[in-house]
C-alpha positions as CSV (number, residue, x, y, z in Angstrom):
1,X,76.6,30.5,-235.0
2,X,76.4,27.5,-233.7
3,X,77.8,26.4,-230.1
4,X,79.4,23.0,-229.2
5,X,80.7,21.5,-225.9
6,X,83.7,19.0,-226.3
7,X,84.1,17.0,-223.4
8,X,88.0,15.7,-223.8
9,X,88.8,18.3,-226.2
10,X,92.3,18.5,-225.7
11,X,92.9,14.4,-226.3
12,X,93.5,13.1,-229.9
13,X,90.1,12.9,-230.9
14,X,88.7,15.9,-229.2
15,X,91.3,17.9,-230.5
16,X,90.3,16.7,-234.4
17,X,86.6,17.2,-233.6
18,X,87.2,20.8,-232.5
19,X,89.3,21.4,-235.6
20,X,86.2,20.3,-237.5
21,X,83.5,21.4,-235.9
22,X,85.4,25.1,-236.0
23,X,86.1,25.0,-240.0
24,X,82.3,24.5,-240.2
25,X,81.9,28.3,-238.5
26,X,81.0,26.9,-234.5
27,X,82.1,27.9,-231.6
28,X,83.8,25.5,-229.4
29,X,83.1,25.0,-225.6
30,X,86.2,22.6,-224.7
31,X,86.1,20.2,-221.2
32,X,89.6,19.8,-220.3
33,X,90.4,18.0,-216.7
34,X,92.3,19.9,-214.2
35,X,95.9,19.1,-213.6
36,X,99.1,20.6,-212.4
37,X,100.4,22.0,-215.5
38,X,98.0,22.4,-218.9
39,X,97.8,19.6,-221.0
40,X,96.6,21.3,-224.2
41,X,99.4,20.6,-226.8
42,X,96.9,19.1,-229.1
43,X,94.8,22.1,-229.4
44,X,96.9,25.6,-228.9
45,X,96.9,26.0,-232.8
46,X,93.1,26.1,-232.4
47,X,93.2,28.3,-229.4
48,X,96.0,30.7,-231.0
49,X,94.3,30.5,-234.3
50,X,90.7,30.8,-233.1
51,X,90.4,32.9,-229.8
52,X,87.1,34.0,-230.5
53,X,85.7,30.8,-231.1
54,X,87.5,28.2,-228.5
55,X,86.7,28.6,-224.9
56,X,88.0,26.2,-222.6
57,X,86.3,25.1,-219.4
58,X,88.3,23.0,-216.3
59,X,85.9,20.3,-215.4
60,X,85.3,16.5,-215.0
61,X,82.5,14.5,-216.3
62,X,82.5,13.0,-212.7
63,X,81.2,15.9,-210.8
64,X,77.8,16.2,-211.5
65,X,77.3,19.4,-210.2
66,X,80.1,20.8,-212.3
67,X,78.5,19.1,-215.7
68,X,75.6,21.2,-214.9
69,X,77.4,24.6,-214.3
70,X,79.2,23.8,-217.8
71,X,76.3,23.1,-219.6
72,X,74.5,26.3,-218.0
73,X,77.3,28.1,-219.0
74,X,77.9,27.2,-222.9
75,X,74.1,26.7,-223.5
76,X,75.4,24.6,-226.3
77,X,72.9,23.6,-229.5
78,X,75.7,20.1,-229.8
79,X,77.5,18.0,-226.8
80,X,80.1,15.6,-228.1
81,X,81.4,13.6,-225.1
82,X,84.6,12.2,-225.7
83,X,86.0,12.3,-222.5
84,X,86.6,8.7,-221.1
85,X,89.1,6.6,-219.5
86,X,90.4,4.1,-222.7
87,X,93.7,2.6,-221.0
88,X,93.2,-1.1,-221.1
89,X,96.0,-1.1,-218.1
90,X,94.3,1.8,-215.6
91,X,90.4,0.0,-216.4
92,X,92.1,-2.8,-214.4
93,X,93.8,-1.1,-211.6
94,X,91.6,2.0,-211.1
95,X,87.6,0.2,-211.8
96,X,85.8,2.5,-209.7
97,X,87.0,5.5,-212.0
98,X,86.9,3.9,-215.1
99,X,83.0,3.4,-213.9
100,X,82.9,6.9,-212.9
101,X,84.3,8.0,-215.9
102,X,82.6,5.7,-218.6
103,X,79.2,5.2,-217.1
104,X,78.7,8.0,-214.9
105,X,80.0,11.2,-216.8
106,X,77.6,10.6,-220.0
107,X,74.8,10.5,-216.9
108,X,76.0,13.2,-215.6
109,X,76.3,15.1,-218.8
110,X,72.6,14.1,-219.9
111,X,70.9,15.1,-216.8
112,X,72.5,18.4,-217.4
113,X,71.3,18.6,-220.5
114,X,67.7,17.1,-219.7
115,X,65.6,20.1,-220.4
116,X,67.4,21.6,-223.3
117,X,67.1,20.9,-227.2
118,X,71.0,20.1,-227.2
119,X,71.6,17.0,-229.1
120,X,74.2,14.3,-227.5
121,X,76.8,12.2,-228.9
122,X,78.5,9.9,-227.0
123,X,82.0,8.5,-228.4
124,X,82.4,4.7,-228.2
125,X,85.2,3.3,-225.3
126,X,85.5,-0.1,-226.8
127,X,88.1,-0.2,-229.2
């Protein structure tokens, strides 16, 4: 079986990808971001449906260190980054973590994968 990490698995495309990717028999490593109460409406019909097959991980594409433990962790054959700050609004009045997020987490992720014979898809943040 195959494995894949979803980095923004819970958002609206994540949450469509790991749909897909599980009717096609993988198993699905999901980045979600920590906050105060879980934000994983999109995907509990996967996780309920599929609790063999979804695993979800608490991380940030910021924290290098973290993207490393993940990727150790899932040893996945397929990362699909999707995680990514996309409100026109927040770019403007948060542009240090839009960078972070945008330019720095798809580093961090393939320096964590350097090494490994994971492939890497990177979603597109321009709309």
């Amino acid at each position: 079986m195959k494995t894949a990490l979803v980095t923004g698995a819970n958002g609206q495309d994540g949450s469509y990808l790991t749909e897909l990717l599980l009717d096609r028999g993988y198993h699905v490593h999901g980045l979600v971001r920590r906050a105060s109460s879980p934000n994983t409406q999109r995907i509990d019909h996967l996780l309920a449906a599929y609790p063999d097959r979804v695993t979800l991980h608490v991380g940030d594409v910021t924290d290098a260190i973290n993207m490393h433990r993940v990727v150790q962790a899932t040893a996945p054959d397929e990362v699909y980054n999707l995680a990514g700050q996309s409100d026109v609004a927040v770019s403007f009045a948060c542009p240090d973590y839009t960078t972070a997020t945008n330019a720095l987490g798809p580093l961090h992720l393939l320096d964590a994968l350097r090494g490994t014979p994971a492939r890497f898809y990177q979603a597109s943040t321009s709309e």
